[in-house]
N, C-alpha and C positions, 0 to 999 in steps of 0.2 A: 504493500500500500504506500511506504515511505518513497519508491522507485517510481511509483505513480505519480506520485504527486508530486515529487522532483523532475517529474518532464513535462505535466501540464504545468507548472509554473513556468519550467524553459522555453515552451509553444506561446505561453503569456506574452512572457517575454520579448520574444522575437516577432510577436504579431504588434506590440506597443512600438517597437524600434521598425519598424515596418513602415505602419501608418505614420509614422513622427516623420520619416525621411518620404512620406505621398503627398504630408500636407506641407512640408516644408517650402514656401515660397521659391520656384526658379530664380535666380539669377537670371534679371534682364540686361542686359548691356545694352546704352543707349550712346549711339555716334552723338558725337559733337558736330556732322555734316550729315545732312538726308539722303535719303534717297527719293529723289524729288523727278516730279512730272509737270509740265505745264501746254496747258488745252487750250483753241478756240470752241468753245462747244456752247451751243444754246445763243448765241449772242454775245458771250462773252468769256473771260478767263477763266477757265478752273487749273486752278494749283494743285496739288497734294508732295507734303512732306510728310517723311515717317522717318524716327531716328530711330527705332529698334533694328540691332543689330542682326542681319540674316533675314528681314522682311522685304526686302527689295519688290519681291513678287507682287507684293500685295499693292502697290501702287499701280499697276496694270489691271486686278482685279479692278481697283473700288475705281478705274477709270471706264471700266467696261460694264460696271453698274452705271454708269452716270450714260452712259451713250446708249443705254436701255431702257431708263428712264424718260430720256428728252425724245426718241423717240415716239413712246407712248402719248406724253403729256402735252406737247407743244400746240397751239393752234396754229401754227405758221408750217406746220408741215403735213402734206396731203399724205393720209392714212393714217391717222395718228387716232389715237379712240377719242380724243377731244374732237377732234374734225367730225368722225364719224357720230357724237352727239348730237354738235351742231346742225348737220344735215340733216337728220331725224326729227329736229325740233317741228314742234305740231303734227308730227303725223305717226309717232311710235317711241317705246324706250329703248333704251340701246343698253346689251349688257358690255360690263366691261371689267377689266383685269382687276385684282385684288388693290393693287397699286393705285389705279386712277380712282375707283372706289372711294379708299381711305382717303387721297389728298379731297377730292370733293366733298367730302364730308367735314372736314375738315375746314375747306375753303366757304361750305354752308355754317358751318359754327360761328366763322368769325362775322360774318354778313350777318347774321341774324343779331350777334352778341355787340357786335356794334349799330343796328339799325339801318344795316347800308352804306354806312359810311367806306366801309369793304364790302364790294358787292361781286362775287362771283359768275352773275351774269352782267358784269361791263362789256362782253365781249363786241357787242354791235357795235359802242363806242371808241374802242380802241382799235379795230378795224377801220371803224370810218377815217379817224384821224391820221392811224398807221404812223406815228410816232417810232422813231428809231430804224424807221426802215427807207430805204431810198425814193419809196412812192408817198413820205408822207406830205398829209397838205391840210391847211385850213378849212374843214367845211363852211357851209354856208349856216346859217342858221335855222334851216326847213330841214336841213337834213338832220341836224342834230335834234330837232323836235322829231321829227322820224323815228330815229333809234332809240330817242329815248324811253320810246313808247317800250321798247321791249328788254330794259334793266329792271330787274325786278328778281332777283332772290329768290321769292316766296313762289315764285313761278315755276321752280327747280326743284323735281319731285324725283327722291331718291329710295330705291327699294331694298330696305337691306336683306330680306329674304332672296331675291330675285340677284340683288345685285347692279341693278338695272341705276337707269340716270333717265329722264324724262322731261326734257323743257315744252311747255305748257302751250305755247305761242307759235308759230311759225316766223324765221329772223330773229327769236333768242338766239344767244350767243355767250356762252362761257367762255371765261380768261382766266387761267390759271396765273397767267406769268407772275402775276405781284407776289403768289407764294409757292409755286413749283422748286424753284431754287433752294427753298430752306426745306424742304422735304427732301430733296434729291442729296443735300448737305446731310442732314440726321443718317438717311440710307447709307453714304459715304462711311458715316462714323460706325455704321452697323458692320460695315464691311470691315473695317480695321477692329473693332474691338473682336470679330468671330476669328479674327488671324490670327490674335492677340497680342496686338500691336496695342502700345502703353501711352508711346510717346508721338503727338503726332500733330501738322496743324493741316485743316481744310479750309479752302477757299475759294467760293464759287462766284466769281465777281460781284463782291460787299456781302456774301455771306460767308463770316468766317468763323469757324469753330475750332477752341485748341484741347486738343487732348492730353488729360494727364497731366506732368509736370513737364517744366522746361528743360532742356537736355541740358541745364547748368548743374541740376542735380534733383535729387528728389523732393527737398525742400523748396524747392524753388519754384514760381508761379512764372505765369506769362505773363512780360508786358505789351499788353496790347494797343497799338495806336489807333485811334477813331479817329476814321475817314471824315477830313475834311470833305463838305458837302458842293462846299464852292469850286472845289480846286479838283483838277487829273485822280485820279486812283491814285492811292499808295502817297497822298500827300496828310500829313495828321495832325489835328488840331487840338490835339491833348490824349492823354496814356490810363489805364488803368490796370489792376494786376488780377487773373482771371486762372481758374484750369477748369475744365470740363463743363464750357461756356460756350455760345454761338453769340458773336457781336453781328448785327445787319444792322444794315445801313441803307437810307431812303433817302433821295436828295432831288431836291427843281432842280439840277443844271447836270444832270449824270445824264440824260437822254432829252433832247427839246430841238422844237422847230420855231425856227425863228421867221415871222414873219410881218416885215413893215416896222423893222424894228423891236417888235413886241415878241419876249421868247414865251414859249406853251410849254412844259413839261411835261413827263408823260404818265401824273400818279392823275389820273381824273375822278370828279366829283360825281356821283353816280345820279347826284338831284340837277345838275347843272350840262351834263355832259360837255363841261368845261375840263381844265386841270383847277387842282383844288389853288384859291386863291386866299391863303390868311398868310400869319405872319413868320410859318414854319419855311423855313431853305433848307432845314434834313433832320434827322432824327437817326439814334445810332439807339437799336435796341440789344438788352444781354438780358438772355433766359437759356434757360437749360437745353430747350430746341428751338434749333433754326425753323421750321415751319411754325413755331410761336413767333418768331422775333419776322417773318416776314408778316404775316396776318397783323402781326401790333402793328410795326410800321407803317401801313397803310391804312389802319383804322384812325392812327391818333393823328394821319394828316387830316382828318377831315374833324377833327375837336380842336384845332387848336394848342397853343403852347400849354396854356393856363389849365385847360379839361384834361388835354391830353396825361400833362404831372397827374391830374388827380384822378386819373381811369389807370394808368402805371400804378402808381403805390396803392389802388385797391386790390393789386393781384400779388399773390405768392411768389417767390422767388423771381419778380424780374423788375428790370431796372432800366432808364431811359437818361438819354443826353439828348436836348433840343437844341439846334441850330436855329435863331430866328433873322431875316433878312435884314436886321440890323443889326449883326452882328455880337451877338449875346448870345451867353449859354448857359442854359437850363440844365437842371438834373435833380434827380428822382433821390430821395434822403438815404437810401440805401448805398448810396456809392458817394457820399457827403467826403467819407474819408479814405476814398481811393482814386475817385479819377483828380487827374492835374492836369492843369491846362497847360498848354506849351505857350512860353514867354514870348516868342516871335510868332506866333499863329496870327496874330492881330483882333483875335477875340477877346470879351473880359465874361465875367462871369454877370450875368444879369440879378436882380433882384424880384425873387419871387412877389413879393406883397406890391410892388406895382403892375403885376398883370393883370389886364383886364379881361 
């Protein structure tokens, strides 16, 4: 019995020293240099860096998720299950991939959650003007009373048994773009966390999200710079220290047509089928997901500086910097003791209690 039980204790044993050395965190080694990719894809840049050492591979995945994405989602490209909604409208539902599903659903969240101010079916609107694209042009104002006949949200009837997507109207029109990007962003990071990739930054032209810590060590955060609104990409008009974060960023003068002088940008007013006109030039949102911080983005241009702060700090975990056209900047109490504004940016920091 003594020889018995001097070996189930030694099996004990070696089964505790087993488990100890299963759950024992790997050693990640993290470069000090990426392995880095950069795209024209969707209209614009997508970057990916990844410093884990031996990932390399995986920057070719999560770029081959992104060129399967824009496929799906784009309305600017014929066959895309967005296109094939659109044509359907008034006369049937269209089923469609898990993927456009969820961003729709989602793009109906934030419509609803803002009253329109994000409206998922701007589509007819941002076709007519066709901003950012070499045919774009001024309508008249018959046409714009036209289309705007057929923005309307509440018109966009989604099946979640079925699957299915339904615009109510004939000449509805769904537009993802204002938040495809930060969905297509989160999916990226899905892609690098199933690789297990630690250390990493994503950036799909102004949505950027940084994984983990900074390859200065593990203690250490990312400094993030916020895209000046006024200025070329990759220009920054103050920093803040961030890890497993998505910063987007919304700006008047990132896309606009200029016409008689007068420039149009291209976040449009869904009551006006104008671009929105208050006293916001960009907004740099930071939440956990990029498909959050695109939908904020474009909700809080249609509230204003003053609404917009106070629709941000009624939500959980996310936080805003306002650009206003006169050059002041706003932020949300949450990042009171982290973002800094850059001393030559030519911005100051505004004062909240004189907004109107």
């Amino acid at each position: 019995m003594k020889k018995k039980n001097a070996y189930l204790a030694f099996f004990v044993l070696i089964a505790i020293l087993f488990f100890s050395a299963c759950s024992k965190k790997e050693e990640v080694k993290v470069n000090k240099e990426p392995y880095s990719d950069r795209q024209t894809l969707m209209g614009t840049y997508v970057e990916i860096r990844v410093y884990d050492d031996g990932k390399k591979a995986t920057v070719a995945k999560a770029f081959a998720r992104v060129k399967e994405l824009d496929k799906e989602i784009t309305i600017n490209q014929k066959g895309s299950e967005v296109d094939a909604i659109n044509d359907a409208a008034g006369v049937k539902p269209v089923k469609v991939s898990k993927d456009v599903y969820t961003l729709i659903k989602k793009a109906y969240a934030y419509s609803k959650d803002s009253r329109g101010g994000f409206d998922l079916a701007i589509g007819s609107i941002t076709q007519l003007w066709r901003i950012g694209f070499p045919d774009a042009r001024k309508p008249s104002q018959a046409e714009i009373d036209q289309q705007l006949k057929y923005v309307d949200y509440r018109k966009v009837k989604l099946n979640d048994k079925e699957q299915t997507v339904y615009l109510e109207e004939k000449g509805m029109k769904i537009d993802l773009g204002a938040i495809a990007k930060g969905y297509i962003t989160d999916e990226v990071v899905k892609v690098l966390k199933k690789n297990q990739v630690t250390t990493a930054v994503v950036d799909l032209g102004g949505n950027v999200y940084v994984l983990g810590h900074s390859p200065r060590g593990e203690d250490a955060d990312w400094t993030v710079g916020i895209q000046d609104p006024n200025k070329s990409r990759n220009t920054v008009l103050g920093t803040v220290i961030e890890r497993n974060k998505t910063l987007v960023t919304s700006g008047i003068y990132e896309r606009y047509l200029e016409v008689d002088g007068k420039k149009y940008h291209h976040l449009f007013d869904s009551r006006t089928g104008y671009p929105f006109d208050n006293d916001i030039a960009g907004v740099t949102i930071i939440a956990d997901k990029s498909v959050d911080g695109d939908g904020l983005s474009t909700a809080v241009f249609s509230m204003g500086v003053k609404k917009g702060l106070e629709y941000v700090e009624s939500l959980d975990d996310v936080d805003a910097i306002f650009v206003t056209k006169a050059d002041k900047v706003y932020i949300t109490k949450g990042i009171k003791d982290n973002f800094v504004i850059g001393k030559d940016s030519g911005y100051t920091m505004g004062n909240r209690n004189k907004l109107k």
